[in-house]
LONUSE-114919 format. One record per residue: x, y, z of N, C-alpha, C in turn; residue in one letter; residue number from 0. Coordinates in nm, 2 decimals. Each point is the difference from the previous one (the first is absolute). Layout:
BEGIN
{n_x:X n_y:Y n_z:Z ca_x:X ca_y:Y ca_z:Z c_x:X c_y:Y c_z:Z rest:A nr:NUM}
...
END
This chain:
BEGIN
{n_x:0.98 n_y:8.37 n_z:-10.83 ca_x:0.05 ca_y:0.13 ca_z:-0.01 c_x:-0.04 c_y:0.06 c_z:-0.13 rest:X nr:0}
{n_x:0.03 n_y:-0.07 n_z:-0.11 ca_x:-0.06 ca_y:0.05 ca_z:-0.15 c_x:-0.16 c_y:0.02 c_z:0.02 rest:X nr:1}
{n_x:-0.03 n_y:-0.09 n_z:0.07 ca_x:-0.15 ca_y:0.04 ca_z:-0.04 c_x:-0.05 c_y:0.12 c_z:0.08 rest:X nr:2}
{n_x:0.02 n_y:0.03 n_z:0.15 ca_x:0.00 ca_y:0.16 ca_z:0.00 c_x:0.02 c_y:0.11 c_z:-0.05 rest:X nr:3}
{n_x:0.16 n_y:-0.03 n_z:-0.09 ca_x:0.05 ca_y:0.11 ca_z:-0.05 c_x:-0.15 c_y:0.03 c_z:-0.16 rest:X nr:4}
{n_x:-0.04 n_y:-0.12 n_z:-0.05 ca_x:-0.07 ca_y:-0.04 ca_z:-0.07 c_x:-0.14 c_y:0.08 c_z:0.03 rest:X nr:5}
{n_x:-0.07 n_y:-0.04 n_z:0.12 ca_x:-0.11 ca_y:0.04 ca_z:0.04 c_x:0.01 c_y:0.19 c_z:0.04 rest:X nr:6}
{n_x:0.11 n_y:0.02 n_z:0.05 ca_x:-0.01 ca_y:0.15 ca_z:0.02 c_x:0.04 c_y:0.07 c_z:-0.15 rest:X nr:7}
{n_x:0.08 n_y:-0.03 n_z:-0.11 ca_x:0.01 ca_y:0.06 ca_z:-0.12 c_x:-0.19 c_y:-0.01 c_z:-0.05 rest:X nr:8}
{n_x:-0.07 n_y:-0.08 n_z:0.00 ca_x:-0.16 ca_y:-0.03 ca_z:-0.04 c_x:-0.07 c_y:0.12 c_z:0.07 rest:X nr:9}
{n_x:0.06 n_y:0.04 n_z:0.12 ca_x:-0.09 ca_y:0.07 ca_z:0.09 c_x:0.01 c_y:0.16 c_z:-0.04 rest:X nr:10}
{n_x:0.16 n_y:0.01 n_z:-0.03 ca_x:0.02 ca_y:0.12 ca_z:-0.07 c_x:-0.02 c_y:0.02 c_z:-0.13 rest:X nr:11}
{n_x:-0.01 n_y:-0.08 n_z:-0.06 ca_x:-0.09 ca_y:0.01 ca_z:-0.17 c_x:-0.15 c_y:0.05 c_z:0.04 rest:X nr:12}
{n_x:-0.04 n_y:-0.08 n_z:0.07 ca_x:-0.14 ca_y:0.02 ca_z:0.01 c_x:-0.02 c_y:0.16 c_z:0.07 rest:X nr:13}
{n_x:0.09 n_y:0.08 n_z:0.10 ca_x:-0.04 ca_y:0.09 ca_z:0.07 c_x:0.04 c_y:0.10 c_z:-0.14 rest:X nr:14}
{n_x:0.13 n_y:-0.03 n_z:-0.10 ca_x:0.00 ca_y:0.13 ca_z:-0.05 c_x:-0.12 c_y:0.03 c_z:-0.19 rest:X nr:15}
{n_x:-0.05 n_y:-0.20 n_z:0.03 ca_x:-0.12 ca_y:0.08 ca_z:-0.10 c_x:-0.11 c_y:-0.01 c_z:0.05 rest:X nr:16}
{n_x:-0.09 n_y:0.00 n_z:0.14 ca_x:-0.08 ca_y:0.10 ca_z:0.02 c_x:0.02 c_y:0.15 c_z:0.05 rest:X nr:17}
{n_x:0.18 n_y:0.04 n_z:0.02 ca_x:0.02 ca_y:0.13 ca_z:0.04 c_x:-0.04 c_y:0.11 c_z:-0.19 rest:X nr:18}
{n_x:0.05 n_y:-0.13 n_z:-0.05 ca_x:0.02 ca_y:0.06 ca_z:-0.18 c_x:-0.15 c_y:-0.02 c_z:-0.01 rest:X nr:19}
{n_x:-0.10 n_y:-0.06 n_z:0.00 ca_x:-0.15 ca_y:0.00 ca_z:-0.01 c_x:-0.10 c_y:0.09 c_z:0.02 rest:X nr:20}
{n_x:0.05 n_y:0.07 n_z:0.12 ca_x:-0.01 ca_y:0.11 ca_z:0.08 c_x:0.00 c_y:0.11 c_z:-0.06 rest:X nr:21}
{n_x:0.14 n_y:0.03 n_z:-0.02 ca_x:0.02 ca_y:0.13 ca_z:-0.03 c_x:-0.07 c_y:-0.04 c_z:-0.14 rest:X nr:22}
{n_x:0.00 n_y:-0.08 n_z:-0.10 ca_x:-0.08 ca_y:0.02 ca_z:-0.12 c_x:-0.13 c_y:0.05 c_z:0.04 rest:X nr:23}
{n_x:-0.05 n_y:-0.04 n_z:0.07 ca_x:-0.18 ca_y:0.07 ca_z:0.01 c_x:0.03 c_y:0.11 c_z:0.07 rest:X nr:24}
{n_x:0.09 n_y:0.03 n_z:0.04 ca_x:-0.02 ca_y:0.15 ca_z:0.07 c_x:0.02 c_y:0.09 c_z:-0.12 rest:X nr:25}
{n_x:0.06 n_y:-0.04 n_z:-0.12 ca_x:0.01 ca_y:0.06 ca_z:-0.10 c_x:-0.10 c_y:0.02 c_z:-0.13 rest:X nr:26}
{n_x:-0.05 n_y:-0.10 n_z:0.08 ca_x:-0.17 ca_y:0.00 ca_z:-0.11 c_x:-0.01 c_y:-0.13 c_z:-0.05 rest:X nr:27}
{n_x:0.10 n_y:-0.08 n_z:-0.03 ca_x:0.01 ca_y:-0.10 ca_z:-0.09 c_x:-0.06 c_y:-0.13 c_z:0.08 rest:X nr:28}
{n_x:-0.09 n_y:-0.10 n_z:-0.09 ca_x:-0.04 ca_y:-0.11 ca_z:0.05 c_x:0.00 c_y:-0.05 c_z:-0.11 rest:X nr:29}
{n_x:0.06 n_y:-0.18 n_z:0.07 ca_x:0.03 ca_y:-0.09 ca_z:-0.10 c_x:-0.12 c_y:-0.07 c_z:-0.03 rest:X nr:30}
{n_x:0.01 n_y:-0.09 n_z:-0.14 ca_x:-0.05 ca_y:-0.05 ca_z:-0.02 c_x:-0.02 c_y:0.00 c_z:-0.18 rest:X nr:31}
{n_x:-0.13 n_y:-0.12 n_z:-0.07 ca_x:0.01 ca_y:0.07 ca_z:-0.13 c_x:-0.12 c_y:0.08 c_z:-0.04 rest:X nr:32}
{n_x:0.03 n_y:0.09 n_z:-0.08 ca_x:-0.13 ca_y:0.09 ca_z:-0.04 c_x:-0.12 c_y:-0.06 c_z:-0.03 rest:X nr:33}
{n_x:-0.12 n_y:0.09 n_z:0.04 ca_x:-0.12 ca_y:-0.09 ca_z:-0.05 c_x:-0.02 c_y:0.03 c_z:-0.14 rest:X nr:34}
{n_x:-0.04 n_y:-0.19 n_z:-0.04 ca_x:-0.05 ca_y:0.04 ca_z:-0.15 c_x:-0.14 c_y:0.07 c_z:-0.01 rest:X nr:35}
{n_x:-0.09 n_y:-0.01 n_z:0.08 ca_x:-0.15 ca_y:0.07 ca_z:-0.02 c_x:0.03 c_y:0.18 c_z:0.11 rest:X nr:36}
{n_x:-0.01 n_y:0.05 n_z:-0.14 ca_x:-0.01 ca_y:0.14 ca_z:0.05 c_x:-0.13 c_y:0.01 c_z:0.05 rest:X nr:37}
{n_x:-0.03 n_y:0.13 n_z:0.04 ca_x:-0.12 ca_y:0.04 ca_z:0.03 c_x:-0.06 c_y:0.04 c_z:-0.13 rest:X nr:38}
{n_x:0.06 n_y:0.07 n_z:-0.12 ca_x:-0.07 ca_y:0.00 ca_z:-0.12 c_x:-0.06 c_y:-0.15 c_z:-0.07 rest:X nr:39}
{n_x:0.12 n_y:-0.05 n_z:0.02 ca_x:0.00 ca_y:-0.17 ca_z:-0.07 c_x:-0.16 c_y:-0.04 c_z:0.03 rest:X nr:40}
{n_x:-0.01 n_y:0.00 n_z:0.16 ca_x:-0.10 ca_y:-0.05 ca_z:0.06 c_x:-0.14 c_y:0.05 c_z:-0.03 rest:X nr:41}
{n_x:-0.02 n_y:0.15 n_z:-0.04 ca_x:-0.12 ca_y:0.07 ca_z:-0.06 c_x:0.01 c_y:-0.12 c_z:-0.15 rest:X nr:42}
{n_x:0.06 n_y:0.05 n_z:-0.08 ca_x:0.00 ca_y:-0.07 ca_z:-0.16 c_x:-0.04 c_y:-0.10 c_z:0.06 rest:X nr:43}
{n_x:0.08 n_y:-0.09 n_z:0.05 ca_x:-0.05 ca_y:-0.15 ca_z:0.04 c_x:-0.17 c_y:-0.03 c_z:-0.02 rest:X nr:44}
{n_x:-0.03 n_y:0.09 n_z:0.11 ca_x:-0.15 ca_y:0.06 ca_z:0.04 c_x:-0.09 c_y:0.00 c_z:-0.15 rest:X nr:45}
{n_x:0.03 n_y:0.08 n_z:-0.03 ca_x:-0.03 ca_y:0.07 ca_z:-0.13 c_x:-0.05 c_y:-0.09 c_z:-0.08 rest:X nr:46}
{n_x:0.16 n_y:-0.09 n_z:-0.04 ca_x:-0.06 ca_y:-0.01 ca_z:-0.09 c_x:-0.05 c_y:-0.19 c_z:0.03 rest:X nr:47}
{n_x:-0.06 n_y:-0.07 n_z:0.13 ca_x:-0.01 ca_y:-0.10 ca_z:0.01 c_x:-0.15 c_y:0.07 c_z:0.00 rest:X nr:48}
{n_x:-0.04 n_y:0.08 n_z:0.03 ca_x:-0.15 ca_y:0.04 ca_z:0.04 c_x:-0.07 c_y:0.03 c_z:-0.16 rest:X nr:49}
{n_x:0.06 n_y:-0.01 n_z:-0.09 ca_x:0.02 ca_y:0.04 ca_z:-0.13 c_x:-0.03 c_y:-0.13 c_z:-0.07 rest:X nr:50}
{n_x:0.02 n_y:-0.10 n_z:0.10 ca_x:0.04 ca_y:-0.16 ca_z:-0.10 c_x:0.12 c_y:-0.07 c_z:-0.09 rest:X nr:51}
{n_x:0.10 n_y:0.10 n_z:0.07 ca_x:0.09 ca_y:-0.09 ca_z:-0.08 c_x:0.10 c_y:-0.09 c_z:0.06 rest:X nr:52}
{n_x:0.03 n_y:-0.14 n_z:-0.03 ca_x:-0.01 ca_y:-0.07 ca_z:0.08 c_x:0.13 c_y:0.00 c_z:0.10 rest:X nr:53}
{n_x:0.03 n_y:-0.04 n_z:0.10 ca_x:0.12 ca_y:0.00 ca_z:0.11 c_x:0.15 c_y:-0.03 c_z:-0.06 rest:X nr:54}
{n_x:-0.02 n_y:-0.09 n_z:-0.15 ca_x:0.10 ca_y:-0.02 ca_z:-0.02 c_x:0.13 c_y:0.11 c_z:-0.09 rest:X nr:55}
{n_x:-0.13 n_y:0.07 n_z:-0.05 ca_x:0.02 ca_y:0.12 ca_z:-0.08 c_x:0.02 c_y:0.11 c_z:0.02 rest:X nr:56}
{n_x:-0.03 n_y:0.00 n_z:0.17 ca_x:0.05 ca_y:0.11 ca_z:0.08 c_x:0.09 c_y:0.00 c_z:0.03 rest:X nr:57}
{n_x:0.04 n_y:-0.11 n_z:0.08 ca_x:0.12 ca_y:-0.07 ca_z:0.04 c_x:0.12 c_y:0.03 c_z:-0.09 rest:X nr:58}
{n_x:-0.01 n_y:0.00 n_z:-0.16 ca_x:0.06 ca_y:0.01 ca_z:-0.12 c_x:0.10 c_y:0.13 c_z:0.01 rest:X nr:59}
{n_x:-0.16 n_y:0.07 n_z:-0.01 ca_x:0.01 ca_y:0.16 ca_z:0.03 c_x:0.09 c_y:0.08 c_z:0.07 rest:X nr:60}
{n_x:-0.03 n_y:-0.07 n_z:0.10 ca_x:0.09 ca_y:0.07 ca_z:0.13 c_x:0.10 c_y:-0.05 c_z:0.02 rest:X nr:61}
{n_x:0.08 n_y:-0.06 n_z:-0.06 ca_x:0.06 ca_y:-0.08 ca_z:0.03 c_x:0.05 c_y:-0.08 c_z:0.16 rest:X nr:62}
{n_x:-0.12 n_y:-0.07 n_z:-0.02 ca_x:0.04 ca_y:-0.10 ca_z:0.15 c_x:-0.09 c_y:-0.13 c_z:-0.03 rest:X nr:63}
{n_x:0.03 n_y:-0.09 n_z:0.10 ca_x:-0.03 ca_y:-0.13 ca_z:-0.01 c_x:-0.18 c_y:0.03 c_z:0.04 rest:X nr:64}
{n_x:-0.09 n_y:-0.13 n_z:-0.05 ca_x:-0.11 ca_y:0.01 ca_z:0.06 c_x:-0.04 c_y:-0.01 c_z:0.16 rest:X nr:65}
{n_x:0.11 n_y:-0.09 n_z:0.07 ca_x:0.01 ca_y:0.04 ca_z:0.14 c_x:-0.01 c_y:0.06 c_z:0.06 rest:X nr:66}
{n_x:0.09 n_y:0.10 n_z:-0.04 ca_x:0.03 ca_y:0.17 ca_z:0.05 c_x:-0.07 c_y:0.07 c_z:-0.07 rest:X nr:67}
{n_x:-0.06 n_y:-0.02 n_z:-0.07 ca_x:-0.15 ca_y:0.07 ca_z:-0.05 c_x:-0.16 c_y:-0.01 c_z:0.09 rest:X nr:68}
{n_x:0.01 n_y:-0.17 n_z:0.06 ca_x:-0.09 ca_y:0.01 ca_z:0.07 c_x:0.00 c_y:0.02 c_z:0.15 rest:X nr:69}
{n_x:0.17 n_y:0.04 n_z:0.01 ca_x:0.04 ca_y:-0.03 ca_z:0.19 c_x:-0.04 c_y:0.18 c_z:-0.02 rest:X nr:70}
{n_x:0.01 n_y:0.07 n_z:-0.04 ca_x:-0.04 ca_y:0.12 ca_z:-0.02 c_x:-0.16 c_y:0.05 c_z:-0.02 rest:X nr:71}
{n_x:-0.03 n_y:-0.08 n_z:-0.12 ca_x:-0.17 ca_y:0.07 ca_z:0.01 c_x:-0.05 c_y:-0.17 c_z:-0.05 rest:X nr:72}
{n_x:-0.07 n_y:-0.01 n_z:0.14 ca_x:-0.01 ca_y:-0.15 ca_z:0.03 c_x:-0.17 c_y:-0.01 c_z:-0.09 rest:X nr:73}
{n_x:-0.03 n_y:-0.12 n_z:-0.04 ca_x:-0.08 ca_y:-0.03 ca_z:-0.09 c_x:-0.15 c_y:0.05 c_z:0.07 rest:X nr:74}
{n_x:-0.01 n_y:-0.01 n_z:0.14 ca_x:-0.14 ca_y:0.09 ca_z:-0.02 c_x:0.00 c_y:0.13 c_z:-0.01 rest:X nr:75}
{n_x:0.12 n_y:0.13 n_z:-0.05 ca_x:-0.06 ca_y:0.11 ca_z:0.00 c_x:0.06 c_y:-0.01 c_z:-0.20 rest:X nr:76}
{n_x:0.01 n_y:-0.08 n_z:-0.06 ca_x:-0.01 ca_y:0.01 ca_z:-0.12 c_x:-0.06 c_y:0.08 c_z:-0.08 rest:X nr:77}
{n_x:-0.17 n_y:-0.01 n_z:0.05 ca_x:-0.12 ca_y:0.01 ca_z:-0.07 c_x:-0.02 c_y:0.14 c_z:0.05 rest:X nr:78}
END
């Protein structure tokens, strides 16, 4: 008996936050976290690896990790 009452409470959580998910994007809003590589970030990036300075120093720069330095402008368009 508890575990029905159990399982339909689960079922109504769940319907009222994709009803609440919903209306967020109908409102513009989408979750998630901001990207750290802008579209500028990503020129500089450009810039200044084509320039020779090295990935870690870019990385520095922009502040972001060297990962997400290269998941963005991946090591063959460096040059």
């Amino acid at each position: 008996m508890l575990a029905s009452l159990a399982q339909m409470e689960r079922e109504l959580t769940l319907e009222r936050t994709h009803a609440g998910l919903a209306a967020a994007r109908q409102l513009g809003r989408i979750g998630g976290r901001k990207r750290q590589m802008t579209d500028s970030k990503i020129a500089s990036a450009k810039k200044l690896l084509a320039t020779g300075v090295s990935p870690k120093e870019v990385a520095q720069n922009l502040g972001v990790s060297i990962p997400t330095l290269y998941r963005w402008v991946p090591a063959g368009q460096c040059t």
